[in-house]
CHARMM-style PDB file with segment names, atoms N, HN, CA, C and O in Angstrom:
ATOM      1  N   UNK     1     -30.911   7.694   2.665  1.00  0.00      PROA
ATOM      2  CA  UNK     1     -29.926   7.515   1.582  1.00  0.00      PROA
ATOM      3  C   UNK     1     -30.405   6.399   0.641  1.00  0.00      PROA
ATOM      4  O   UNK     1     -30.895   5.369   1.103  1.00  0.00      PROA
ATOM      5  N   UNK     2     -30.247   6.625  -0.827  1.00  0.00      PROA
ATOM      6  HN  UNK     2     -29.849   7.462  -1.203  1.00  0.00      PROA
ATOM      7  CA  UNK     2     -30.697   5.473  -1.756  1.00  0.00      PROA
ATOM      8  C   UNK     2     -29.591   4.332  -1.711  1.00  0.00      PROA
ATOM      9  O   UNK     2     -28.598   4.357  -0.985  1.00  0.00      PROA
ATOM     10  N   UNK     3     -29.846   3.578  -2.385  1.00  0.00      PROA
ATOM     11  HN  UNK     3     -30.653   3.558  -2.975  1.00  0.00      PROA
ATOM     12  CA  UNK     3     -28.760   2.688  -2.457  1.00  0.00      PROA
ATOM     13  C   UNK     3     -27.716   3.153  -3.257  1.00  0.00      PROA
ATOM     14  O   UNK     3     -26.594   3.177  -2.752  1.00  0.00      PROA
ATOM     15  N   UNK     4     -27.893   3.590  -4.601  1.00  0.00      PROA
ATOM     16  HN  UNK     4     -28.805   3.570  -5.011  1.00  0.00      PROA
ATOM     17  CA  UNK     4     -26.654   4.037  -4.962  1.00  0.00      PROA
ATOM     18  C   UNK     4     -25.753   4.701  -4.487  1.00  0.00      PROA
ATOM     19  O   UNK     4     -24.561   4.674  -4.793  1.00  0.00      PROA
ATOM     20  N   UNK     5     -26.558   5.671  -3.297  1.00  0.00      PROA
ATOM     21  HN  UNK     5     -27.526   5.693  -3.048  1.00  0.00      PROA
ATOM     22  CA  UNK     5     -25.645   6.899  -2.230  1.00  0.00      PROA
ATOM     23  C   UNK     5     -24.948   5.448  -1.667  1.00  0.00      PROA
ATOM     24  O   UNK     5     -23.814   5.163  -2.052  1.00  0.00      PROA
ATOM     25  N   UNK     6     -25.465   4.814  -1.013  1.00  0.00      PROA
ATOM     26  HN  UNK     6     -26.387   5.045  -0.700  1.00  0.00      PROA
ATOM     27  CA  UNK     6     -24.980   3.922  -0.274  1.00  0.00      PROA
ATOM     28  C   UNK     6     -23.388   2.925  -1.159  1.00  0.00      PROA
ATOM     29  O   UNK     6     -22.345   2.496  -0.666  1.00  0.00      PROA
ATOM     30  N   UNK     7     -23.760   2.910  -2.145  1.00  0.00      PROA
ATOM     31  HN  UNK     7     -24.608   3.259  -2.546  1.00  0.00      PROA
ATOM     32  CA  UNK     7     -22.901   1.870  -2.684  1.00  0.00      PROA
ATOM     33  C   UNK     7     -21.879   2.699  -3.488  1.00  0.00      PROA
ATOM     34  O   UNK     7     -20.924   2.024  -3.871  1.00  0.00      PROA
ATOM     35  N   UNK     8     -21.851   4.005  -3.837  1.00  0.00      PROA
ATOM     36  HN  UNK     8     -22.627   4.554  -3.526  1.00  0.00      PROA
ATOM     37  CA  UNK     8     -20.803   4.693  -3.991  1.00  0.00      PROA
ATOM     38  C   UNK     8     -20.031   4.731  -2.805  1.00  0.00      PROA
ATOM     39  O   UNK     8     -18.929   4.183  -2.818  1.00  0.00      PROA
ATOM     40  N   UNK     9     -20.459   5.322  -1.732  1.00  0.00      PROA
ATOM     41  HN  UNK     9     -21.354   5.767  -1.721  1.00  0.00      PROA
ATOM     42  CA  UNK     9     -19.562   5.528  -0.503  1.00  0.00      PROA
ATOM     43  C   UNK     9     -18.781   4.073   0.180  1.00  0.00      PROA
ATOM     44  O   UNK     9     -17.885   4.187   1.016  1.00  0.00      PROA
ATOM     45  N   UNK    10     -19.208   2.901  -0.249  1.00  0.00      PROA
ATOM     46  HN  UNK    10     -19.936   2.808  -0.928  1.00  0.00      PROA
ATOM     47  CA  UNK    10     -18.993   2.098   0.033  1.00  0.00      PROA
ATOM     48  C   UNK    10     -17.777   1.519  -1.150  1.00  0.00      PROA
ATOM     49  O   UNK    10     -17.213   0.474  -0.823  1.00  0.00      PROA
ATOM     50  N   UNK    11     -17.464   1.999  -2.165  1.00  0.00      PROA
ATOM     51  HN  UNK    11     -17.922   2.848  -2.430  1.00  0.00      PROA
ATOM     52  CA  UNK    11     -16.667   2.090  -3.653  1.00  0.00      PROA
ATOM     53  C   UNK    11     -15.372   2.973  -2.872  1.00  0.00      PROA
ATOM     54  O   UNK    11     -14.216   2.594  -2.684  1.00  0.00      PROA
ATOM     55  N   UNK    12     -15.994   4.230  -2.512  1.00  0.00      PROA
ATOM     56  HN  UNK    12     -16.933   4.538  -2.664  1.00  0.00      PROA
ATOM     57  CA  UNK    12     -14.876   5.256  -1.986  1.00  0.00      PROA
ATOM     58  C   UNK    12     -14.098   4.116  -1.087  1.00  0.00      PROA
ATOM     59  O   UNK    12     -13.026   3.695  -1.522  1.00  0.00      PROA
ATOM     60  N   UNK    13     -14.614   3.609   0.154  1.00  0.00      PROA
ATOM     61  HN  UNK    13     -15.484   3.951   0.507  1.00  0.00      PROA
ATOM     62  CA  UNK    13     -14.529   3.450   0.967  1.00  0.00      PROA
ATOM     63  C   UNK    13     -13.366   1.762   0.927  1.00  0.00      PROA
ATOM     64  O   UNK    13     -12.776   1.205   1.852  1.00  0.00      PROA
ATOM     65  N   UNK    14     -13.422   1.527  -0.062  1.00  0.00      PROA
ATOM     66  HN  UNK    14     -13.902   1.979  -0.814  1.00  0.00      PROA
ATOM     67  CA  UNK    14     -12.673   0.660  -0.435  1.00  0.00      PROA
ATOM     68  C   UNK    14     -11.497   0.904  -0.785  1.00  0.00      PROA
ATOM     69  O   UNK    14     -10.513   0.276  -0.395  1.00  0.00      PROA
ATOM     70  N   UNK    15     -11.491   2.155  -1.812  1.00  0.00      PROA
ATOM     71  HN  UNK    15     -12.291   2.665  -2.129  1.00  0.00      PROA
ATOM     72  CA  UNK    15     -10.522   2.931  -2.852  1.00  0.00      PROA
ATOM     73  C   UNK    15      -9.464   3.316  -1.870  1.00  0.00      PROA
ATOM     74  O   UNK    15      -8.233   3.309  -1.853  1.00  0.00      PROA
ATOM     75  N   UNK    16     -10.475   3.672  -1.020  1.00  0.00      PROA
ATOM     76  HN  UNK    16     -11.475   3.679  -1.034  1.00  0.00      PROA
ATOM     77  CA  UNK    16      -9.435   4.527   0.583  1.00  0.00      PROA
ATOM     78  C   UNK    16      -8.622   3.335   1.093  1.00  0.00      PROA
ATOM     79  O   UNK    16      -7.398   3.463   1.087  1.00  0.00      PROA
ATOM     80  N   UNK    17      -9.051   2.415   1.446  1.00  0.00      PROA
ATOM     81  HN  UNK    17     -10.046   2.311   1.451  1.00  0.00      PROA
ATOM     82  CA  UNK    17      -8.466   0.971   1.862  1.00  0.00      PROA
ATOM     83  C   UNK    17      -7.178   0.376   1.500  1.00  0.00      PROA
ATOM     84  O   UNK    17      -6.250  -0.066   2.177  1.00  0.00      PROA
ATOM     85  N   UNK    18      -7.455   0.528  -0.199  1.00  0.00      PROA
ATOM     86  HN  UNK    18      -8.210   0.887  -0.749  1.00  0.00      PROA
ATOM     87  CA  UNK    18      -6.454  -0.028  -1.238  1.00  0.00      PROA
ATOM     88  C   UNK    18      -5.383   1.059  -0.796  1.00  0.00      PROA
ATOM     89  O   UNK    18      -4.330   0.639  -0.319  1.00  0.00      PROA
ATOM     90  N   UNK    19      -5.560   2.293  -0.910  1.00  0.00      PROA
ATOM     91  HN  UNK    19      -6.416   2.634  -1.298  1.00  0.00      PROA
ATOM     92  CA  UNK    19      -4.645   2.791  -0.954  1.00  0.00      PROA
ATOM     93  C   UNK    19      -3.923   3.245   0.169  1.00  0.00      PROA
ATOM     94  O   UNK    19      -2.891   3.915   0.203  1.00  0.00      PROA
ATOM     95  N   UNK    20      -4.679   2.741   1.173  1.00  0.00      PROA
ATOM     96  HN  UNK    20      -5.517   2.196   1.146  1.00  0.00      PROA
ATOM     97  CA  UNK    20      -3.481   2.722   2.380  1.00  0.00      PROA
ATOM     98  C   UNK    20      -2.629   1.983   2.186  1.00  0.00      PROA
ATOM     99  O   UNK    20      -1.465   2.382   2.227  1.00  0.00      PROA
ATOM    100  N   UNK    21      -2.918   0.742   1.927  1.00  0.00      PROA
ATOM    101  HN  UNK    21      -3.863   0.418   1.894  1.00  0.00      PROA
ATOM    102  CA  UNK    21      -2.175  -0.399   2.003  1.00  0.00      PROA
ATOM    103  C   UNK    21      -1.177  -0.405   1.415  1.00  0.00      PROA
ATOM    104  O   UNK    21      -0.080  -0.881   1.708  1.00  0.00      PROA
ATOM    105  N   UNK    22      -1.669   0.363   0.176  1.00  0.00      PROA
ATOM    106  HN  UNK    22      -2.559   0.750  -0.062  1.00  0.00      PROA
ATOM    107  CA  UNK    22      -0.528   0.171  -1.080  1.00  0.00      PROA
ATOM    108  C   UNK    22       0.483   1.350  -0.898  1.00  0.00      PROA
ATOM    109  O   UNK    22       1.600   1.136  -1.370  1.00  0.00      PROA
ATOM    110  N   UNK    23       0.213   2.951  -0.095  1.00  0.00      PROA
ATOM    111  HN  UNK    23      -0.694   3.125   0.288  1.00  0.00      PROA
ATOM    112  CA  UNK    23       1.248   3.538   0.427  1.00  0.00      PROA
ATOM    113  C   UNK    23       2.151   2.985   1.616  1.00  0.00      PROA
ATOM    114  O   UNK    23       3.350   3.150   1.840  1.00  0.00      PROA
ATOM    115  N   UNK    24       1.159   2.264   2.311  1.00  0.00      PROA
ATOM    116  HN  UNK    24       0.184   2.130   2.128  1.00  0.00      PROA
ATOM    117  CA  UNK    24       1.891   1.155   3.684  1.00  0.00      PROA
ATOM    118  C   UNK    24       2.808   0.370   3.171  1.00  0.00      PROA
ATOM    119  O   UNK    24       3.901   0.321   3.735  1.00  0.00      PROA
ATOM    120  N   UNK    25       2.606  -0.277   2.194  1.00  0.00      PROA
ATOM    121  HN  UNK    25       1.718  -0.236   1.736  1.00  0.00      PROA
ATOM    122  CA  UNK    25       3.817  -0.765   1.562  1.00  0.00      PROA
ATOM    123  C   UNK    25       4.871  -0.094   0.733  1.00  0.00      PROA
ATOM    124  O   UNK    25       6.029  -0.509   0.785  1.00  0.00      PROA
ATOM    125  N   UNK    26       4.623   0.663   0.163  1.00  0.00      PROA
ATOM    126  HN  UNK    26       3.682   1.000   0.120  1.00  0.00      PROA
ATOM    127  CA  UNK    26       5.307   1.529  -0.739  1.00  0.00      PROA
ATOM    128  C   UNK    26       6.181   2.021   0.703  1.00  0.00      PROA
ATOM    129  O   UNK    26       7.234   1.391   0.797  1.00  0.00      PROA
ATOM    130  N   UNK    27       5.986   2.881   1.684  1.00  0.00      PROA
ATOM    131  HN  UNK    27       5.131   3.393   1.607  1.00  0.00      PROA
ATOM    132  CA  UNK    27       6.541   3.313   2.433  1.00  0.00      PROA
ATOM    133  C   UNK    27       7.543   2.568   3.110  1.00  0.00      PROA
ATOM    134  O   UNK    27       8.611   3.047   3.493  1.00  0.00      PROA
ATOM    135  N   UNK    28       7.055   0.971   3.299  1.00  0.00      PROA
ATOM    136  HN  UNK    28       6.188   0.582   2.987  1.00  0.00      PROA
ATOM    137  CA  UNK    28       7.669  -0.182   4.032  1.00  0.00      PROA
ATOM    138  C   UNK    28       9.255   0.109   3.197  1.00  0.00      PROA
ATOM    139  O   UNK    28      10.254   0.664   3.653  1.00  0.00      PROA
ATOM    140  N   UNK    29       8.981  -0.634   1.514  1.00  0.00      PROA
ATOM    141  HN  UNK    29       8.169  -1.086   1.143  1.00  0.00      PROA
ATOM    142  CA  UNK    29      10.014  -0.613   1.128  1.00  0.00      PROA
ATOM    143  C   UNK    29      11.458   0.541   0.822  1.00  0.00      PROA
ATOM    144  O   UNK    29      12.622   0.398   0.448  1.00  0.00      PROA
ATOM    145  N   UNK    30      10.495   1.802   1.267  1.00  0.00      PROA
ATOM    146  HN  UNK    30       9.550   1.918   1.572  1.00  0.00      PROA
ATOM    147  CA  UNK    30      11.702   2.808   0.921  1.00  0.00      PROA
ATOM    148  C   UNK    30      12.209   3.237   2.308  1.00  0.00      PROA
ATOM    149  O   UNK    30      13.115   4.050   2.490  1.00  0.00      PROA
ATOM    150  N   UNK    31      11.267   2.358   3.611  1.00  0.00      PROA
ATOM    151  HN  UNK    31      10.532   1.697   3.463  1.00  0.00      PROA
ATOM    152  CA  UNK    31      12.481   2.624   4.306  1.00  0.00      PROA
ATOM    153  C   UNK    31      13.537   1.366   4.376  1.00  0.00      PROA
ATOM    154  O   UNK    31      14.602   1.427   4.990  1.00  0.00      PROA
ATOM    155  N   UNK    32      13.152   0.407   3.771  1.00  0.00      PROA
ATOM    156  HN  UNK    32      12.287   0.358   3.272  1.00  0.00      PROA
ATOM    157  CA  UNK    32      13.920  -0.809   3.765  1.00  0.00      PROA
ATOM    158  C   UNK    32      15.024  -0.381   2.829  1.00  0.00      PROA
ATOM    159  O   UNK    32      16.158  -0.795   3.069  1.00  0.00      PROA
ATOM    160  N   UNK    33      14.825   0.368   1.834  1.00  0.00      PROA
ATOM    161  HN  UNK    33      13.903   0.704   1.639  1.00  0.00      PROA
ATOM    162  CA  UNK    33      15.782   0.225   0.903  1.00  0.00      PROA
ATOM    163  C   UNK    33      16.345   1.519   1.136  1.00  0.00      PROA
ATOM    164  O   UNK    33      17.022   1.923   0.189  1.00  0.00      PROA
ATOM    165  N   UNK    34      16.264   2.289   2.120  1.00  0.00      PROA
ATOM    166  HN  UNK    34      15.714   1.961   2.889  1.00  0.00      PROA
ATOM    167  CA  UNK    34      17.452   3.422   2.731  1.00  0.00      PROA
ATOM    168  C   UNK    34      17.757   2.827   3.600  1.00  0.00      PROA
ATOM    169  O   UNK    34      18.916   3.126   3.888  1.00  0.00      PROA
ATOM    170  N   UNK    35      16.993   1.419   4.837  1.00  0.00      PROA
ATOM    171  HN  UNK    35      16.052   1.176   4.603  1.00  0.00      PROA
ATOM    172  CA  UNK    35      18.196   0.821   5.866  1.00  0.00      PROA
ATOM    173  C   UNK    35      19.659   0.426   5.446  1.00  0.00      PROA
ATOM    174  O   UNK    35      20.707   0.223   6.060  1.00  0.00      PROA
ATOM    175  N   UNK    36      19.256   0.408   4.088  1.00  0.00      PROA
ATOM    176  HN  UNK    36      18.405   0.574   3.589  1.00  0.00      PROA
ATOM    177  CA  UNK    36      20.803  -1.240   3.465  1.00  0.00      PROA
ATOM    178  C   UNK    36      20.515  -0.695   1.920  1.00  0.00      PROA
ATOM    179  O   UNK    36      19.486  -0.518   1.268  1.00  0.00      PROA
ATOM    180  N   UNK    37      22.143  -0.492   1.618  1.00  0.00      PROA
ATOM    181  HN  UNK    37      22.979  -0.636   2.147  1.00  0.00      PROA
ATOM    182  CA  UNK    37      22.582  -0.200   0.699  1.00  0.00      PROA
ATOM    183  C   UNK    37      22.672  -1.771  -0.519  1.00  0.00      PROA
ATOM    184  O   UNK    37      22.824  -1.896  -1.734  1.00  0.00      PROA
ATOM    185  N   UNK    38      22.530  -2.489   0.353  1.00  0.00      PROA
ATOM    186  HN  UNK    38      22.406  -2.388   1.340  1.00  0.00      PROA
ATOM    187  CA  UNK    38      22.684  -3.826  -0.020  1.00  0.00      PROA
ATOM    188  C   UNK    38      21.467  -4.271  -0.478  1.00  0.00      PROA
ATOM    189  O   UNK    38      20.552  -4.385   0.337  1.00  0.00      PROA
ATOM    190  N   UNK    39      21.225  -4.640  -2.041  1.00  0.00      PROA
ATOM    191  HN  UNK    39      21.968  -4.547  -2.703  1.00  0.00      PROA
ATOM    192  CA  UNK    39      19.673  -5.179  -2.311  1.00  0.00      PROA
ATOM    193  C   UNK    39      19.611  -6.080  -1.910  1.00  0.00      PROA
ATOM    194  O   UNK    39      18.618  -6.020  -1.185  1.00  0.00      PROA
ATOM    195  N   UNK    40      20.294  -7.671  -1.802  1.00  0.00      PROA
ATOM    196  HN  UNK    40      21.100  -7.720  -2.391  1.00  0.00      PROA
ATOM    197  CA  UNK    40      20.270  -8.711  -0.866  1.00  0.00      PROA
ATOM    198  C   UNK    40      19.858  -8.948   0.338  1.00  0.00      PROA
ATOM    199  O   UNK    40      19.180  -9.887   0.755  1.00  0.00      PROA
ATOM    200  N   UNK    41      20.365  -7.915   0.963  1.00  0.00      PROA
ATOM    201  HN  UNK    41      20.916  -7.152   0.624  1.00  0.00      PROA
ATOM    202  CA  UNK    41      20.161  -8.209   2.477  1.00  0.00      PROA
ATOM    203  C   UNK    41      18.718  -7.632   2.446  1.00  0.00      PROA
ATOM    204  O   UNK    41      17.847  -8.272   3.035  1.00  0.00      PROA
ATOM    205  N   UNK    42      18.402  -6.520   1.832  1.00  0.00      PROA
ATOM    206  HN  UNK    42      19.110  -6.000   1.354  1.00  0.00      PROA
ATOM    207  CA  UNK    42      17.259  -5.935   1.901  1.00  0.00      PROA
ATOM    208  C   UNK    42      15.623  -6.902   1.843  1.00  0.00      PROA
ATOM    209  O   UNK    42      14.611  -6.820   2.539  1.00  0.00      PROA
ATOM    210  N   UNK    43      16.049  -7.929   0.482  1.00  0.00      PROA
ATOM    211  HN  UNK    43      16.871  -7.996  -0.084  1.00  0.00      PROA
ATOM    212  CA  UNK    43      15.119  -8.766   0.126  1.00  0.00      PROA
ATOM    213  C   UNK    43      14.400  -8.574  -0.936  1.00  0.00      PROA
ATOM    214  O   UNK    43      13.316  -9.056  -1.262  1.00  0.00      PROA
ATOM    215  N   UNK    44      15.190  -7.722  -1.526  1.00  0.00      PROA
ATOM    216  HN  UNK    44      16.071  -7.331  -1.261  1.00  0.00      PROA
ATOM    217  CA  UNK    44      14.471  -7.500  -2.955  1.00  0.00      PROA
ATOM    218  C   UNK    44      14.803  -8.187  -4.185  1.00  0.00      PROA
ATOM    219  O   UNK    44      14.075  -8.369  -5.161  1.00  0.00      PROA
ATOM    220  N   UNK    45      16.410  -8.666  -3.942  1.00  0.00      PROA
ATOM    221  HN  UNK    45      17.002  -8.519  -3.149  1.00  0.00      PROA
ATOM    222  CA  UNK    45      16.898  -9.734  -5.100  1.00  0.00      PROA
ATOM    223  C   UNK    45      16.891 -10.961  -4.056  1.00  0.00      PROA
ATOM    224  O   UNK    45      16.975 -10.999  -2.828  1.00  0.00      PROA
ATOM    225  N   UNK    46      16.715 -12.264  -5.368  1.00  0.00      PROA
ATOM    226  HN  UNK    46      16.647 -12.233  -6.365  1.00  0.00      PROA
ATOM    227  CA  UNK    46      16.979 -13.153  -4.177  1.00  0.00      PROA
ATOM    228  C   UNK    46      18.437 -13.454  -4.065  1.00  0.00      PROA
ATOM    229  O   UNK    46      19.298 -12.802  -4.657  1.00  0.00      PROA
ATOM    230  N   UNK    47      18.679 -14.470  -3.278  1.00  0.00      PROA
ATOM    231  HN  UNK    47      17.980 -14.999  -2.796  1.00  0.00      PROA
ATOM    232  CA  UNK    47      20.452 -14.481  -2.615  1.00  0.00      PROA
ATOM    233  C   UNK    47      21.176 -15.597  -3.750  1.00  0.00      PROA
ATOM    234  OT1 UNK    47      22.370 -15.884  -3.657  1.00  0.00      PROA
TER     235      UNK     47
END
């Protein structure tokens, strides 16, 4: 493999990363914000 093979897959491989994280969170908050009807308690406004 050249390096560029190498350093694209390694680009993907990041992209993939970010976007776990960022559905991991995304997911966090919508089950937080179907536990509690309440944005307060939830933690999304402050108190």
């Amino acid at each position: 493999m050249s390096a560029e093979t190498i350093q694209i897959k390694h680009e993907e491989s990041l992209v993939q990363l970010i976007w776990a994280l960022f559905s991991a969170l995304l997911g966090e908050a919508l089950r937080r914000s179907r536990a509690t009807a309440d944005p307060i308690e939830s933690g999304f406004l402050p108190s």
